[in-house]
Each structure stands twice: as structure tokens, then as C-alpha cells.
C-alpha positions in Angstrom: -82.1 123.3 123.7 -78.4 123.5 124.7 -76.2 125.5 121.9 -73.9 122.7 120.5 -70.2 123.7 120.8 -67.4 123.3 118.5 -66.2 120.4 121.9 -70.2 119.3 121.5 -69.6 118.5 118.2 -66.4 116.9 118.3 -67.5 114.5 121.3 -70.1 113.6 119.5 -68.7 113.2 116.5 -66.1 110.6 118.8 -69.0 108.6 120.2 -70.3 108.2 116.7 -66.7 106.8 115.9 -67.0 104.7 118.6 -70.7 103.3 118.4 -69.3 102.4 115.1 -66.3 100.8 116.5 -68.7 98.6 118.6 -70.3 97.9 116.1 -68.0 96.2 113.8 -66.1 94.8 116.7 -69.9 93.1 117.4 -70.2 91.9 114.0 -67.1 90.3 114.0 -67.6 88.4 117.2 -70.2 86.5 115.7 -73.1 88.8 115.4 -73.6 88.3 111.7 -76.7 89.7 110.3 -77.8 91.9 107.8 -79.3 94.7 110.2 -76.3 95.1 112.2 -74.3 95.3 108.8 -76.9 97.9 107.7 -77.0 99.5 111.2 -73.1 99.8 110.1 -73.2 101.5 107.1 -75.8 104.1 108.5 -73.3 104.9 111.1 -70.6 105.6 108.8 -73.0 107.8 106.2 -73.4 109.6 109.5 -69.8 109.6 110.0 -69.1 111.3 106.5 -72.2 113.8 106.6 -71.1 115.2 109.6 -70.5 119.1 110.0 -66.8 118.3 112.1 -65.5 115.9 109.5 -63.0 117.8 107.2 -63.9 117.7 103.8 -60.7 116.7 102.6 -59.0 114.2 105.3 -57.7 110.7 105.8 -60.3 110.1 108.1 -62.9 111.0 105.3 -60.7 108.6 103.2 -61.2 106.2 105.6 -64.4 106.2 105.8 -65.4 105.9 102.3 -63.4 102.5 102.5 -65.5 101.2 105.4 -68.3 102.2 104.2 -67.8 100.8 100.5 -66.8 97.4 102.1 -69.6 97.7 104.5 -72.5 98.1 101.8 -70.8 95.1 100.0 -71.4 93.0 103.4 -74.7 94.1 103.4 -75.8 93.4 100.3 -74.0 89.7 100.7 -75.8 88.8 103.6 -79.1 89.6 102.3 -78.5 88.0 99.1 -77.9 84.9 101.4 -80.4 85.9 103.7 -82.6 85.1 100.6 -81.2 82.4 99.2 -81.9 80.2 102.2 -85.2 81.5 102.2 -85.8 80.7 98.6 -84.4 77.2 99.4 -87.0 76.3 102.2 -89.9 77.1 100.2 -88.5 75.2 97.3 -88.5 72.0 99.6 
């Protein structure tokens, strides 16, 4: 296995960022479901566990933001995810 870099790290940390990116950018197009919100807020735990991220850093800032409003997406869709489910077997 290939000894990661300190560039390694950093280009991956950048496709992580931009997987992420995708991501959102796919969720607001009109892919609107509850894995791809949770596939979301994985990315960005990713995002803040990784070794390059500075401890201390807008970006880190940043992140906890997304990720806050991320998990409160997630957690909205299901909810309504479940509501309509509750609904059909009601009727």
C-alpha cells in the first residue's frame, strides 16, 4: 500500500469536499430523499474527522454549520417519510 503524502491527503481531503459539493448540488436539483441527505451528513462527519482539517479553522466552522443543517434535513425528511407511510395504512 502506497505511503499517503501530506499532497495524498490534501487531494483527498479536496475530492471529499467535492463529492460533498455534488452532493448537495444533487439534492437540490430535485433529488430529495432521506439517504442522499444522510449520505450528506456522513460526508461532512468525514469532512470534520479528517487528519488535514485544522482543528481550529473557518472551514471546520463551516462544516459544523452544514452539518448541523444537514442532520436537521435528515431527520425532516424521514419524519415525512413516515408520515405518509403512516397515512396509507391508515386508509
Amino acid at each position: 500500500m502506497p505511503e499517503l503524502t501530506p499532497n495524498t491527503e490534501k487531494s483527498e481531503l479536496a475530492r471529499l469536499h467535492a463529492a460533498t459539493c455534488l452532493s448537495m448540488t444533487q439534492f437540490i436539483n430535485g433529488h430529495q430523499c432521506p439517504k442522499l441527505a444522510h449520505m450528506i451528513v456522513r460526508q461532512l462527519n468525514l469532512l470534520l474527522t479528517h487528519p488535514e482539517l485544522e482543528p481550529v479553522s473557518n472551514t471546520r466552522d463551516m462544516y459544523l454549520q452544514l452539518l448541523d443543517h444537514w442532520q436537521k434535513i435528515a431527520a425532516q425528511l424521514l419524519e415525512q417519510r413516515d408520515a405518509r407511510k403512516a397515512a396509507i395504512v391508515y386508509h
